[in-house]
C-alpha positions in Angstrom: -199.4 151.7 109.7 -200.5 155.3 108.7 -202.8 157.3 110.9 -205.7 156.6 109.3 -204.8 152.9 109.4 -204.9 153.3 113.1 -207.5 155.6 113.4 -210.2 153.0 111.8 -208.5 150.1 113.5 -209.0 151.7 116.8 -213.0 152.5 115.7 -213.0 148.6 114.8 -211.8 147.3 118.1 -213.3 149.9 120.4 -216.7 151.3 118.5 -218.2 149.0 116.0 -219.5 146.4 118.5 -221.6 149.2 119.8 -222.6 150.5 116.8 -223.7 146.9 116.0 -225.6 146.1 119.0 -227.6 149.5 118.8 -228.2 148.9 115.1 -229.3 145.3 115.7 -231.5 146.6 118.3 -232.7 149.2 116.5 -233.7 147.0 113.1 -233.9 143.7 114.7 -231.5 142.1 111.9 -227.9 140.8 113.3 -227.3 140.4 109.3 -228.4 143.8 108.5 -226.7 145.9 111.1 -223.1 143.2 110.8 -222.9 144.3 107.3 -223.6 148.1 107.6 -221.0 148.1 110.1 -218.3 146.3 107.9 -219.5 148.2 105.3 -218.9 151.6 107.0 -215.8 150.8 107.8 -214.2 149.9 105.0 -216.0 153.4 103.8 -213.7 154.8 106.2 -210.8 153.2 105.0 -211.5 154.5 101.2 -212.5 158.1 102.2 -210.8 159.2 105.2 -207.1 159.5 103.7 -208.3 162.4 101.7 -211.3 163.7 103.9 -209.5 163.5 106.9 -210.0 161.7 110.0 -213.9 162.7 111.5 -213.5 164.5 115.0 -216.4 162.3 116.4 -215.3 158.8 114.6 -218.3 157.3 116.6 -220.4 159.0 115.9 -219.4 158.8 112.1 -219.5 155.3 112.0 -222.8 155.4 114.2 -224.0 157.6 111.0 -222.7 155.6 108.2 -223.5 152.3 109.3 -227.3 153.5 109.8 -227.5 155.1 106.5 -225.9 151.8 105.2 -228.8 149.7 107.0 -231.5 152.1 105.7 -230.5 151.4 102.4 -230.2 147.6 102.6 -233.8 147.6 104.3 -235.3 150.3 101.6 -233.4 147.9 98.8 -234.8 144.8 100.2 -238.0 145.9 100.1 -238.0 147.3 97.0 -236.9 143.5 96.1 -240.2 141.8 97.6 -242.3 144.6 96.1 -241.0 143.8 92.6 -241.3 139.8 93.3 -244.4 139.9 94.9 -246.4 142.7 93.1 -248.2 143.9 95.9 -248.8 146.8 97.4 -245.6 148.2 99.3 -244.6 145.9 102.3 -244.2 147.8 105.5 -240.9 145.7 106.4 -239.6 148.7 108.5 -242.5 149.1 110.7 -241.2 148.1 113.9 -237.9 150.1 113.3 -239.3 153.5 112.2 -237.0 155.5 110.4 -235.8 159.3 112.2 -236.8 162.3 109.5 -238.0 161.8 105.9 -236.4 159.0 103.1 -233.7 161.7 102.3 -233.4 163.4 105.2 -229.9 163.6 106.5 -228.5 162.3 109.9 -225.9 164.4 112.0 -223.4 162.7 113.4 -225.4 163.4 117.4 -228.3 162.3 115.8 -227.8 159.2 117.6 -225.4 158.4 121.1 -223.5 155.9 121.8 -224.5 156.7 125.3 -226.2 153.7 127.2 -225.1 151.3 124.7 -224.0 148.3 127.0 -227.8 147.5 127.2 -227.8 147.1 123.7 -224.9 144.8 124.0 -225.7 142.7 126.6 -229.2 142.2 125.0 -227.5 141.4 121.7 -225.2 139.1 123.7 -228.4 137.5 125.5 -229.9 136.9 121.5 -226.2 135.3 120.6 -226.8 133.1 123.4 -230.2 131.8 122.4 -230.8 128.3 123.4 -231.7 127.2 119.6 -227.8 127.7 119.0 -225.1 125.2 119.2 -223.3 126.0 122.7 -219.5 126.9 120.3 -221.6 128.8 118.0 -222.9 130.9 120.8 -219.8 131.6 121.7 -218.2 132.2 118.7 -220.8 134.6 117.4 -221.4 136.8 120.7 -217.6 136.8 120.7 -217.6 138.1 117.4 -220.5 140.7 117.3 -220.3 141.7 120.8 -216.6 141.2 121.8 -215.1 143.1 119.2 -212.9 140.0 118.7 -211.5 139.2 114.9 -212.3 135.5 113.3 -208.4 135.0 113.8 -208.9 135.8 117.7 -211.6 133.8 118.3 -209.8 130.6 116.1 -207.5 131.3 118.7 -209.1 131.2 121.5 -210.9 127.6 120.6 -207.8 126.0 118.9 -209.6 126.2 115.5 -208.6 126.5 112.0 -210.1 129.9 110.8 -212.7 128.4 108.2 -214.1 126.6 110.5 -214.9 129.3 112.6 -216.0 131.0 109.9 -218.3 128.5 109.5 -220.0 128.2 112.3 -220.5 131.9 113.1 -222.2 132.1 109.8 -224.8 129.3 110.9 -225.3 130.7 113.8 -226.6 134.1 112.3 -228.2 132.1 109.4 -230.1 129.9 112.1 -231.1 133.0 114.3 -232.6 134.9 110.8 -234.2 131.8 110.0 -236.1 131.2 113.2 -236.8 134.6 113.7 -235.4 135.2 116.9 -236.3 138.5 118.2 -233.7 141.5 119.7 -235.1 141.4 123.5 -234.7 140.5 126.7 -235.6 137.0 128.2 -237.6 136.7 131.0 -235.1 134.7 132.4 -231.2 134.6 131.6 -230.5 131.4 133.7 -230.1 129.2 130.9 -228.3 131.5 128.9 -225.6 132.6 132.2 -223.3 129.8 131.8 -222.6 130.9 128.3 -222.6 134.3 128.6 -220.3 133.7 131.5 -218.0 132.1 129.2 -218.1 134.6 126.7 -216.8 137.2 128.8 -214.0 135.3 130.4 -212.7 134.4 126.7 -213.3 138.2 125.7 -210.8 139.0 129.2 -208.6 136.4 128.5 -207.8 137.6 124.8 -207.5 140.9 126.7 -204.9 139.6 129.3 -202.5 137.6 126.6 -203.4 138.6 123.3 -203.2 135.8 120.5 -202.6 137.9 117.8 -199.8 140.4 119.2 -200.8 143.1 117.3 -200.6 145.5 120.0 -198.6 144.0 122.7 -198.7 141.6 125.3 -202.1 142.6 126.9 -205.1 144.4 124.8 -206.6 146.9 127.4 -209.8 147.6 125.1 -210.9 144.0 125.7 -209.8 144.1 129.5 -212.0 147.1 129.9 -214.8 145.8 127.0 -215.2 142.3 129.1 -215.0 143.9 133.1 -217.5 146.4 131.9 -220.3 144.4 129.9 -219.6 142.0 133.4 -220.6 144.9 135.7 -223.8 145.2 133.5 -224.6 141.5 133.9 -224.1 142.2 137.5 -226.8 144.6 137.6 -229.1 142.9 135.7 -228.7 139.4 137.6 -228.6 141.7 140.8 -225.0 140.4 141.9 -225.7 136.5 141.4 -222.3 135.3 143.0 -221.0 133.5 139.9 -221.2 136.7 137.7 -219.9 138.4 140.8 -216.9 136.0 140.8 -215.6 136.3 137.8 -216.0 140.1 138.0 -213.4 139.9 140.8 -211.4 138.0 138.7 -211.2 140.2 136.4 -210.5 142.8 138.6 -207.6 140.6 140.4 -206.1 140.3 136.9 -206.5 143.6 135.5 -204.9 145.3 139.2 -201.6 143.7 138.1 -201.7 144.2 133.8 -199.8 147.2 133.9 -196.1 144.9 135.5 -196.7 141.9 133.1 -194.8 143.1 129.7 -191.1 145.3 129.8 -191.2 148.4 127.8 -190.4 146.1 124.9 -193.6 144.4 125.2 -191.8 141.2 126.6 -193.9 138.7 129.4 -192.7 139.9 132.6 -193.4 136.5 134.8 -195.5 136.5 138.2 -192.6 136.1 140.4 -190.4 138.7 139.0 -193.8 141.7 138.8 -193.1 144.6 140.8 -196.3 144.6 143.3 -195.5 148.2 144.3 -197.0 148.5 140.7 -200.1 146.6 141.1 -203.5 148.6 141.6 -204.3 148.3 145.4 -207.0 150.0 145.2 -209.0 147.8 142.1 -207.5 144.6 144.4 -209.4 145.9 147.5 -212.5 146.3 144.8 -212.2 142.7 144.1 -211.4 141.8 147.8 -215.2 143.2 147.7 -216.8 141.5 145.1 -215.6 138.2 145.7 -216.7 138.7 149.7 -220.0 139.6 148.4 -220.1 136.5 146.1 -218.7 134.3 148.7 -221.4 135.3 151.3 -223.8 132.9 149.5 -221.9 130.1 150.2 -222.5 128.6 146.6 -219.1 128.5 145.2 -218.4 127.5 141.7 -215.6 127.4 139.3 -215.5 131.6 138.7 -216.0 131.8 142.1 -212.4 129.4 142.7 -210.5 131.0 140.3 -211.3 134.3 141.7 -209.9 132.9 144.9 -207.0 131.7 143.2 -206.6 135.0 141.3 -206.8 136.8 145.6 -204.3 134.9 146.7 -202.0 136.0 144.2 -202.9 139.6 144.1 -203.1 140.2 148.3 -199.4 137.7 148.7 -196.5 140.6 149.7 -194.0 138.3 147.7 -194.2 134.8 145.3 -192.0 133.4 148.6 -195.3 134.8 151.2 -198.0 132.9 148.6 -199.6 130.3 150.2 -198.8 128.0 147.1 -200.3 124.6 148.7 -203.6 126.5 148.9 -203.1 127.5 145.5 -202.9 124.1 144.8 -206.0 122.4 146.5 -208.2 125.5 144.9 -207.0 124.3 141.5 -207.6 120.3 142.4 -210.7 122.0 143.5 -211.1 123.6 140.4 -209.9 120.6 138.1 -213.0 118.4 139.8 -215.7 121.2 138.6 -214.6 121.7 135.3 -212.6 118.3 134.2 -210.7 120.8 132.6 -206.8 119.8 131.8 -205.6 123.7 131.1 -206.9 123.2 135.0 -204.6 120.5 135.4 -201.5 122.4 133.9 -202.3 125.1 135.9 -202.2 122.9 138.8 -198.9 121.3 138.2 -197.3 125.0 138.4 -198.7 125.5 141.7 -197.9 121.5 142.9 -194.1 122.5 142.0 -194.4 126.0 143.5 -195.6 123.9 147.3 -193.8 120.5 146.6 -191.2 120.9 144.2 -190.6 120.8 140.5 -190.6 116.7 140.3 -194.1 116.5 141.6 -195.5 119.0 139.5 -194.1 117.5 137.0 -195.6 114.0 137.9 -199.1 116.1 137.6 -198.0 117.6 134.0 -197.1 114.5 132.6 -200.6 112.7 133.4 -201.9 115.2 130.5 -202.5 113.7 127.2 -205.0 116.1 125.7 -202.7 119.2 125.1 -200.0 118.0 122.8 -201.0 121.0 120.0 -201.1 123.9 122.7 -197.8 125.9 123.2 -198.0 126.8 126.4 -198.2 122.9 127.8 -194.9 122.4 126.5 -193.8 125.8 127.6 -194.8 124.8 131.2 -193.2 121.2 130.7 -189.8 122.9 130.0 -189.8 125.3 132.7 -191.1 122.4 135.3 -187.7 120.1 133.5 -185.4 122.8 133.8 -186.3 123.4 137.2 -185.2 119.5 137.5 -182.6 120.0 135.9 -183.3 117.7 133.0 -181.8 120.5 131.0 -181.7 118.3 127.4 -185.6 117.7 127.8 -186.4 121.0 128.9 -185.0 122.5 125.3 -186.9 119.6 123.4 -190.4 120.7 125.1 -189.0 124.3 124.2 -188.8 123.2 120.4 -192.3 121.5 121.1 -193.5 125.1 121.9 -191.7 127.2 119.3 -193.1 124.3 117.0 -196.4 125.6 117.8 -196.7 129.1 116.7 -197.3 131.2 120.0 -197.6 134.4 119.7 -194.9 137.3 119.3 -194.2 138.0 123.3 -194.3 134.2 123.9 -191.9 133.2 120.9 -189.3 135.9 122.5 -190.1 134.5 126.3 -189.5 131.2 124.9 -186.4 131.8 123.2 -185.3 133.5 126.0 -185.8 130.5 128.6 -183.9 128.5 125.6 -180.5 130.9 126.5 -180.7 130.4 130.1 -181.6 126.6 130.1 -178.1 126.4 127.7 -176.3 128.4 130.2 -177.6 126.7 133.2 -176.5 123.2 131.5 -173.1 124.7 130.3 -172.5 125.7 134.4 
């Protein structure tokens, strides 16, 4: 990848979401500030290589896209004038333009500064109850997250067209309707999604689908505990948001001891916790207090809980792994969720041995297409040492397609599973 390859892929995954918020805000078109965006960047592509790589990218791309959405508002109108015959159509009169029609804008003309508001209310207008709960999802992921249609496939175990699809109607149904760029009076109906949203956005951050660029991607670890800290503000620390902003922070104190300097999965037990960022766990230790105070846990709240257990245990031998295990059972009972379930089993294996948590793997019969339930299955069979069955749920998973730093894990746990069976 050439410099300017990475230069304009860096702008793509930490800049342009910005950019789009504050143009969507600024316009009130999702449509119209999506495209200037894409369009500006592919600008970059085509013109940097011999112009040379801006010293403010930003705030080039804050420039360019603008320009870009001027000109698609000025050409629309020009459109209706011509189809309608009327007198000029003041389209742009709630977004009044900076300067004269040919005036030219500086890269400072606008900050980035102060953007998250722009995001979250974007992120509040993806969340809109007209939409279908995935497409909500899908689309603030996609405008707001930063995330790639391939990511976000990823994430919901979907074929790319489809996903496709369904962000498309989602921006087609919020033009349609004219839904407006603004701020609810309430968000309550809107938090559960917008909850979710952000713990996809971390997730992708903490074990990225694609492995592009590692193990971990640190823009979206940052992206999703920062546009969290904002919804903490503006809900005025309601203990859910609260809890999964300790989560976050639980995860993000250890991300540094999870890959080898070959960008290889490093697993809990074998992390070097001199490593681990005491003083973002005793930030979380915080938060989650905090949130716990109200006495209203729910299932952010748990997995924060789970996530403090981890991060304040001296060793994986001093982790109180049958607590570990009722919080998940806790867990699996809110959410009926069987990546609960799975997660469980570890943690039943870890406290009672690897025959019952296999006992609590096995009951699982929604998960045959996802990698990592056969990855777990092997590691819970070789622990048993049912070594034949622990490589066929490795071929199970390797069958699957996981990503780069999974494949080599796996492959891996297939050479010490041989070994272990030739001994």
């Amino acid at each position: 990848m050439t410099k300017v390859e990475q230069a304009v892929t860096r702008l793509a995954r930490n800049d342009a979401s910005r950019v789009l918020a504050l143009l969507a805000d600024r316009f009130g078109s999702i449509d119209v500030a999506d495209d200037a965006v894409q369009e500006a960047l592919i600008a970059a592509s085509a013109t940097w290589p011999e112009r040379g790589i801006p010293l403010n990218p930003a705030g080039w791309l804050m420039t360019t896209a603008r320009r870009k959405a001027i000109d698609r508002l000025r050409a629309d109108r020009a459109e209706r004038d011509r189809q309608e015959k009327a007198g000029a159509l003041a389209i742009l009169s709630d977004a009044p333009l900076v300067g004269g029609a040919n005036d030219l804008i500086d890269d400072g003309d606008i900050s980035l500064e102060g953007s998250g508001t722009s995001q979250l209310r974007l992120m509040l207008l993806c969340c809109h109850p007209a939409l279908d709960p995935k497409s909500r999802v899908a689309l603030t992921l996609r405008l707001v997250g930063g995330l790639t249609t391939p990511e976000i496939a990823s994430a919901f175990l979907l074929n790319e067209p489809t996903l496709a699809q369904r962000i498309v109607r989602a921006k087609r149904k919020i033009r349609d309707a004219g839904i407006p760029m603004s701020m609810p009076t309430s968000i309550e109906e809107r938090l559960a999604i917008l909850l979710q949203v952000l713990y996809l956005i971390f997730n992708e951050g903490y074990l990225s689908s694609t492995g592009e660029s590692g193990l971990t991607r640190p823009d979206l670890h940052s992206e999703a505990i920062r546009l969290t800290e904002l919804l903490s503000q503006l809900t005025d620390g309601t203990p859910e948001v609260d809890g999964l902003l300790a989560l976050q922070l639980f995860t993000m104190a250890r991300s540094q001891t999870r890959e080898d300097i070959h960008g290889d999965l490093i697993l809990l037990t074998d992390q070097d916790r001199t490593a681990w960022d005491r003083a973002m766990i005793l930030r979380a230790n915080n938060v989650l207090n905090g949130a716990l105070a109200d006495m209203s846990p729910g299932p952010y709240q748990v997995q924060a809980l789970i996530a403090s257990h981890h991060a304040n245990a001296a060793s994986d031998d001093a982790t109180d792994w049958p607590m570990i295990a009722d919080l998940y059972l806790q867990l699996e009972q809110m959410t009926g969720s069987d990546i609960v379930r799975l997660n469980r089993a570890v943690a039943v294996a870890k406290a009672d041995g690897a025959h019952a948590g296999l006992s609590v793997a096995e009951s699982i019969t929604t998960l045959d297409q996802h990698h990592r339930y056969h990855a777990v299955r092997a590691e819970l069979l070789r622990l048993a040492h049912r070594w034949d069955e622990s490589l066929e749920a490795i071929d199970r998973a390797l069958e699957r397609q996981p990503p780069p730093a999974e494949e080599r894990f796996l492959n891996r746990q297939r050479q010490q599973v041989q070994t272990e069976r030739a001994d």
